[in-house]
N, C-alpha and C positions, 0 to 999 in steps of 0.2 A: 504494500500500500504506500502508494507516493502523496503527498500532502503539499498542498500549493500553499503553504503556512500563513504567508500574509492574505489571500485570497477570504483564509479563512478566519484570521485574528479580523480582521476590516467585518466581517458576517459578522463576527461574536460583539463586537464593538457598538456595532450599530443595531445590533438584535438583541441586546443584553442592558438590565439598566442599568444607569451608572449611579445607581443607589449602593451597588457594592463597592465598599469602601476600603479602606485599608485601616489602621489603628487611626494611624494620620490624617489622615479623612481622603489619601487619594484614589480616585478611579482603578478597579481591577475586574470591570466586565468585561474586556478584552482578553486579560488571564484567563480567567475562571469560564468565559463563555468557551474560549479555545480545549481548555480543559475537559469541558462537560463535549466537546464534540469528538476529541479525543475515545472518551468512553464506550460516547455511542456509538462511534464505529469500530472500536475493538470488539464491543457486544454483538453488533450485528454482524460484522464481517468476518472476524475472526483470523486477521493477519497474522502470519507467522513473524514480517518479516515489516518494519514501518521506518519511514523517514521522513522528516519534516524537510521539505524544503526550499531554501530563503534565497532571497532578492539578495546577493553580494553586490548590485549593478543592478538596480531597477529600470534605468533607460542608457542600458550603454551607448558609446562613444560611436562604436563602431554603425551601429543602426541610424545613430544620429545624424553620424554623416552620410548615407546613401536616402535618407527622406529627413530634412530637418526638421520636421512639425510631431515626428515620432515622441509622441507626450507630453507635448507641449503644452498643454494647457493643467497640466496635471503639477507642474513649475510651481511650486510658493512662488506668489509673485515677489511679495518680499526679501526670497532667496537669492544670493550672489553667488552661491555654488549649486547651485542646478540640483536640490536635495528635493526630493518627492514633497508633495503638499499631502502633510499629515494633520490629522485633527490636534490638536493642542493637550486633547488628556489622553490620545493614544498613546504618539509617541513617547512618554515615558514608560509605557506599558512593553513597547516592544523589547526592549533590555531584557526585564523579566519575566517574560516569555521566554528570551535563549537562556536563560539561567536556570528557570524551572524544569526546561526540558533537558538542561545539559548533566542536573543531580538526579534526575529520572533515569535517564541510561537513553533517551530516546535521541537518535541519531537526527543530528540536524546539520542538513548540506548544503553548504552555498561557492562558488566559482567565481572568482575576480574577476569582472567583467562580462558577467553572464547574467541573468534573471534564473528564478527559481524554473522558469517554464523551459528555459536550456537545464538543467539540472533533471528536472522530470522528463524532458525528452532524452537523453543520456543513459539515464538509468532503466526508462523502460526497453530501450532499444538494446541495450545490453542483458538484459534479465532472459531466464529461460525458461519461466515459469508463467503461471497466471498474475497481469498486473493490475491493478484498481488503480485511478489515478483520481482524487479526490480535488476537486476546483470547480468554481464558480465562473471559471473562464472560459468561455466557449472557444478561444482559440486554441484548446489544447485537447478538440476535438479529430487536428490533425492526426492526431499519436493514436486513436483507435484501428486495431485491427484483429478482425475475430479470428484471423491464422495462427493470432501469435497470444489469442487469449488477453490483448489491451484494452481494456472499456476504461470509461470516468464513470465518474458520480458525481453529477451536477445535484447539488442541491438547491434545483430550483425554489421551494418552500421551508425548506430545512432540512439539516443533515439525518433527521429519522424518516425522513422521505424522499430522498436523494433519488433524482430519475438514473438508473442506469443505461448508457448510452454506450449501445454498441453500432458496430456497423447499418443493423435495421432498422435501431432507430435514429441513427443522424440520415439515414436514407428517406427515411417515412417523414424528419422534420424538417430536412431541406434540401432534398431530391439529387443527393449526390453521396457516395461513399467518405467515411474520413479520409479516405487516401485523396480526397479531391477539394478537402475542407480551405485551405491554405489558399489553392487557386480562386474559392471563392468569393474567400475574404480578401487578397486583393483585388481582384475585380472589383465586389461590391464597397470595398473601405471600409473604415472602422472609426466612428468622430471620436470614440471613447480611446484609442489610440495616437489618434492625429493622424491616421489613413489618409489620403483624400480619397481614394477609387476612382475608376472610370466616370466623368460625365456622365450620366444620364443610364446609368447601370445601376440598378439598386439592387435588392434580393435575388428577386425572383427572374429579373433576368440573366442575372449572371449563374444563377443555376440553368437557366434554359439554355443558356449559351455552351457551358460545360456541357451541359445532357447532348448536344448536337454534335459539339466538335469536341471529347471528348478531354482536353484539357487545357491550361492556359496557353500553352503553345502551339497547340489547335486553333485554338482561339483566336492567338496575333496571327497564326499562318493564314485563316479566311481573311482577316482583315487586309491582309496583304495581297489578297490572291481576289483580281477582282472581277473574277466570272464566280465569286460567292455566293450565297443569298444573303446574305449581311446585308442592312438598309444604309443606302448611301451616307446618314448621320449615322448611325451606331459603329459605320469603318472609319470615318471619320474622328470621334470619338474614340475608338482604339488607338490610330496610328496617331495621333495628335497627343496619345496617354504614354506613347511610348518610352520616353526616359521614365515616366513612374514604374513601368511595368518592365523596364530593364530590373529593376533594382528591387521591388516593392514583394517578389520570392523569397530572397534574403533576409530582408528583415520579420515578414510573416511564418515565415517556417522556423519553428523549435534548433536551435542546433541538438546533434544526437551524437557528437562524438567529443565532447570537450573533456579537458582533465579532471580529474576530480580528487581530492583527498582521500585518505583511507580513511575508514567507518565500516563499523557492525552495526548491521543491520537488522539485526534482530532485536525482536523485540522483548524491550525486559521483563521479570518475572517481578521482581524488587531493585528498589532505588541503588543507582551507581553511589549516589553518595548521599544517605540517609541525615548524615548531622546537615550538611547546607540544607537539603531540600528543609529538614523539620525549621532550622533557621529563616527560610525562605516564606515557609508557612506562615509561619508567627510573626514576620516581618508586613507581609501582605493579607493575611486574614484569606488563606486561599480555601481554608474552611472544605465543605463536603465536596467540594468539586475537585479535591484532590484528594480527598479518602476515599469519594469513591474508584476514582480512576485506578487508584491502590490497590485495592480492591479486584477490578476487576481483571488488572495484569499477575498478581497473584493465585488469580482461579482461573486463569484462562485454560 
């Protein structure tokens, strides 16, 4: 089980009230919401094998420069180093987050210069086994494939009801295999990214587009090829998009082969380091959402 970690502390954050305090009076819905999602999918899923993994490089450098609007708007505007716009009572939360996970024993992985979504493309494409990949990001719908046993778990309404998406269902919800996901999210763009996409390509046609000419480079080749059925504006449209669509594969598609540090993967039975975490406890008031998690790594 791969875990888009911030995907899912941002869920606990904003779903969780920030009535849970600390001794001190600060914010730890983020913790404890992460925690209790923690549980529920060790209960329900029953991983042998878990890793949290983090944004080392939430907008790298490298992406930046082949489309520069790549999260832009996601910028503190107030920020002079290009640090992600986080809520004001998260960000001290995210610290202990990697500290409670790290006296837990639970593996948490992040690569300089990569995003967590390079991390979970990495490790599922190296795994030999059944992978769950747990994220709220539909771009990492790429990574499904029912050959190799890769689904997500979007929780679209919550982690106890998490849709799993495999191949049939990213087919049935937007008419193309994951192995074709990436081409459609450039084509279509992403505002939540700072995509732009094709002109006058939204969803559904850049799925009809792919369904015809069977991938992005299907796609530029009608454009090019003009005994096509392509409508004089939608060739237009392409070849006119064409420096976007040189480049806009790369940064849409997970890297799947990056370094990574050594980590056990497995999942603990009992805490790596029992005095920090009970320290950590009493520090943040992490209370039942960490007994139970205890709990249920102990009986699993």
């Amino acid at each position: 089980m791969l875990l888009d970690t911030a995907s899912l502390y941002f869920r606990a954050y904003f779903g969780v009230p920030d009535s849970l305090r600390s001794p001190q009076g600060e914010p730890v819905n983020a913790v404890r919401g992460l925690l209790d999602f923690i549980t529920r999918l060790v209960q329900d899923h029953g991983p042998d094998h878990l890793v949290a993994c983090m944004d080392a490089d939430w907008r790298p450098q490298w992406r930046v420069d082949l489309i520069p609007t790549y999260k832009t708007h996601r910028v503190a505007e107030a920020a002079t180093d290009g640090e992600e716009e986080v809520p004001d009572t998260l960000a001290p939360q995210v610290p202990v987050i990697e500290q409670v996970l790290d006296a837990l024993g639970i593996a948490r992985i992040g690569a300089p210069g990569y995003e967590a979504d390079d991390v979970i493309g990495t490790l599922a494409t190296r795994a030999t086994g059944p992978v769950e990949i747990v994220t709220g990001d539909r771009d990492l719908f790429q990574l499904v494939d029912d050959a190799r046993a890769v689904t997500v778990l979007y929780p679209a309404k919550g982690i106890g009801s998490a849709l799993r998406m495999d191949d049939a269902a990213i087919l049935e919800k937007y008419g193309v295999p994951g192995s074709s996901y990436a081409d459609l999210a450039a084509l279509r763009g992403d505002a939540s990214d700072g995509l732009p996409g094709v002109k006058g390509i939204g969803e559904k046609t850049a799925t009809q587009l792919i369904q015809t000419y069977g991938d992005l480079a299907g796609v530029r080749a009608a454009a090019a090829d003009p005994t096509s059925k392509l409508t004089p504006a939608r060739r237009k449209n392409l070849l006119e998009a064409a420096p976007y669509l040189d480049v806009a594969p790369t940064v849409v598609r997970v890297a799947t082969d990056i370094q990574l540090p050594p980590f056990d993967p497995a999942l603990p039975r009992e805490p790596r380091d029992p005095m920090a975490l009970e320290a950590l406890a009493e520090r943040w008031a992490l209370g039942t959402s960490l007994t139970r998690l205890l709990e249920v790594l102990a009986t699993r």
